[in-house]
C-alpha positions, 0 to 999 in steps of 0.5 A: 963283611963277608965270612971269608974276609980275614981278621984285622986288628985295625978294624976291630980297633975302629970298631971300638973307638966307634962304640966309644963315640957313640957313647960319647955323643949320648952324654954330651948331647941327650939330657936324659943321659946326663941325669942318668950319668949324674945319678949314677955317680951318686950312686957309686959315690953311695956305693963307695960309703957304704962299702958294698959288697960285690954282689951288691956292686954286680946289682947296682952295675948291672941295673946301671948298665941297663940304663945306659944300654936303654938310652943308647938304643931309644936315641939310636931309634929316635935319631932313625926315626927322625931321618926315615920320616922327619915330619910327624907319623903315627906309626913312628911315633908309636916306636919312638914311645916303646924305646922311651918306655923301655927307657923308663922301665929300666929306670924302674928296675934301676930305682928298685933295685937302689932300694933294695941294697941301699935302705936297709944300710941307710936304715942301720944308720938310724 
């Protein structure tokens, strides 16, 4: 799109429906993300029990949309990579484990900050 191009609604409608597509396309066809996506409505389910309030909300939002954003990118690398070079290369393969990583740290950070807000309410119960 060049800069001097006008605004059009149209397009930046497409743009979402896109987006959404992607997405879409994550959940029904990565195993990965419908684990994630499992867990994290449990997460909300837990959330909604133990009423959180919202900057413990803004935290579990955020390290769950960190999640998402991680698995969007690692599929869209693997699914680029996978069509650059279909056969085996080392170099690729080396990406490929830096966007998983990426995957799994996120999942860490996730999984930290879970703890954080729901043990002490799950050790209050007790």
């Amino acid at each position: 799109m060049s800069d001097t191009e006008p605004f059009s609604f149209q397009k930046r409608i497409k743009s979402f429906i896109y987006a959404f597509r992607g997405i879409m396309r994550l959940v029904k066809k990565e195993h990965n993300a419908r684990i994630h996506l499992v867990i994290l409505v449990l997460v909300i389910v837990a959330g909604l029990t133990f009423k959180l309030g919202t900057y413990e909300w803004m935290a579990v939002v955020f390290a769950s949309g960190l999640v998402f954003i991680s698995e969007l990118f690692n599929t869209a690398i693997e699914k680029l990579a996978d069509e650059v070079d279909p056969k085996w290369n080392e170099r690729i393969g080396q990406v490929k484990d830096f966007a998983a990583g990426a995957v799994l740290v996120s999942a860490l950070v996730a999984i930290f900050i879970g703890a954080l807000v729901f043990i002490p309410r799950i050790m209050a119960m007790f």
